[in-house]
Each structure stands twice: as structure tokens, then as C-alpha cells.
N, C-alpha and C positions, 0 to 999 in steps of 0.2 A: 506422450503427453498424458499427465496423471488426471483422472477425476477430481474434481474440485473437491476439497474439504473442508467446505463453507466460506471459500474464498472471494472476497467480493473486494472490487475497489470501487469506491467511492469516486465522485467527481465535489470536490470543496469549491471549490471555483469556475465558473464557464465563462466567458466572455465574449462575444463575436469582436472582432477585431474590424473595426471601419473607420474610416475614411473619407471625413465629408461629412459623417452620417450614414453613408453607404457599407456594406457588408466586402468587405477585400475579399476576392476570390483568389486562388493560386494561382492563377494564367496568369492573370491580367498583372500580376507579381513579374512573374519572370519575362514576360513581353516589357514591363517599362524598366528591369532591371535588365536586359540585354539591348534597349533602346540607349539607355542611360553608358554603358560599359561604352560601346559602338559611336558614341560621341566623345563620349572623352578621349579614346584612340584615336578616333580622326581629329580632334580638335590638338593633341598634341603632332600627328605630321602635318597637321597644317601652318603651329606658330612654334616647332621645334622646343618648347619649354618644357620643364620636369611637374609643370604646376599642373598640368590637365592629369598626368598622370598619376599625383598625389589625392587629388582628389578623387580620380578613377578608383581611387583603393577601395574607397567606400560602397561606392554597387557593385563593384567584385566579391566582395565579401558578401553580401545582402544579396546577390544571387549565388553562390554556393549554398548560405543557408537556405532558400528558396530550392534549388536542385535536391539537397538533401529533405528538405523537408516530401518534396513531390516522389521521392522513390520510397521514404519509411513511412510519411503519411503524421508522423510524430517525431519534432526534436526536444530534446528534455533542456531546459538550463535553470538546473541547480533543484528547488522544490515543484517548479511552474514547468507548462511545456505549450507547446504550442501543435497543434491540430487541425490538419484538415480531413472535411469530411468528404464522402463521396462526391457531395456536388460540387468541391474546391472550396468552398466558405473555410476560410480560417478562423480560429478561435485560440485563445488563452485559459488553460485550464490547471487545475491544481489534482492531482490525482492523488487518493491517500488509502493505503490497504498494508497488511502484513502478512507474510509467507506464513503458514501454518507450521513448515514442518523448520524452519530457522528462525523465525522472527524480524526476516529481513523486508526492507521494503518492497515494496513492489512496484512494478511498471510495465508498461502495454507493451505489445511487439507487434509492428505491423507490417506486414508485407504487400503487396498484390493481392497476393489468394487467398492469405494467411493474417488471422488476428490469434494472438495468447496474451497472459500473463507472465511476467517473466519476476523471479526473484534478482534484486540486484548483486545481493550477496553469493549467490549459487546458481547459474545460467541452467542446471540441469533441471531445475526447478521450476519446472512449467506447465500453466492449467488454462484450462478452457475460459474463454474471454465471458464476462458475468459482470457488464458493468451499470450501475446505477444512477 
């Protein structure tokens, strides 16, 4: 991992993402997205139609994203991404910086143990986390 060379990204946009008024946390996500899956399955063996499970498509999806988001901690889509933080509050963020050494965009990498920089252009492209 290279020393930063005035590498900063910016945050353009933050937004807590809620509910009611309330702050969505990441559990409480995937608890009513595995509540939600877990009915539509039984409600299709129970009235054998394809309709429960058409509709099921939709919190299958919304808990993959939910699963992905809770293991990288950050899904990107498109300029905007979404973010949770340590204490599971999610938020809607705009993140804007450029790679020093290509001029490529850039974007966070988050693991468990692990926060960097990453350029989107060039993956070998990576600096210490410096965000504002």
C-alpha cells in the first residue's frame, strides 16, 4: 500500500437513510428481509400459486443487497453508494476524489480489518484511508 500523495476523498453527500423518521440500522434490515423471504415461501406451499413467489423476488434481492452490503460495509451504484457504519446505521453517500498517479476515480475498500483507497481504473492503485 503506497503513502498517500495528497490523496483525499471527499464525502459530497451523506445522508442517514430512515424510516419513519428513525435511522435504519443493518440488522434490523436483514431480520425483516429474511422475515419477509420466509413468508413468501410458506405462503406459496401453502396456496401452491407462482404469485407469492413473484413477489418473493423482491426481498430476495433486497437481502442479497443487504448480505453484500454487511460483509464490504459499502455497495457502490453508479456515482452514489451506500454505507454502513460501525454501529450498523446506513447512510447514502456521494464520494468524489482522483488517483494521483492515473487520474482515475476513486473509491473506498472496506473489509473487516481493512479500510483503503482504491483506484477504479487501476486496482494496484491503493492508499491509506483519509477521508473528510
Amino acid at each position: 500500500m503506497k503513502k498517500n500523495k495528497k490523496v483525499k476523498l471527499q464525502r459530497e453527500i451523506e445522508k442517514p437513510i430512515t424510516v419513519f423518521g428513525k435511522q435504519l440500522k443493518l440488522t434490523r434490515l436483514l431480520l425483516i428481509l429474511i422475515v419477509g423471504v420466509v413468508y413468501f415461501v410458506s405462503l406459496y406451499i401453502e396456496i401452491k400459486t407462482l404469485t407469492p413467489l413473484i413477489i418473493g423476488i423482491i426481498p430476495a434481492i433486497l437481502l442479497i443487497i443487504a448480505i453484500v452490503i454487511y460483509q464490504n460495509r459499502i455497495i457502490y451504484f453508479g456515482d452514489y453508494s451506500i454505507e454502513c457504519s460501525n454501529a450498523g446505521d446506513l447512510y447514502l453517500t456521494k464520494l468524489k476524489g482522483r488517483c494521483p498517479t492515473c487520474d482515475g476515480q476513486l473509491k473506498i475498500v472496506k473489509k473487516f480489518n481493512t479500510e483503503y483507497i482504491q483506484c477504479q481504473n487501476n486496482s494496484e492503485h491503493k492508499f491509506y484511508l483519509e477521508v473528510d
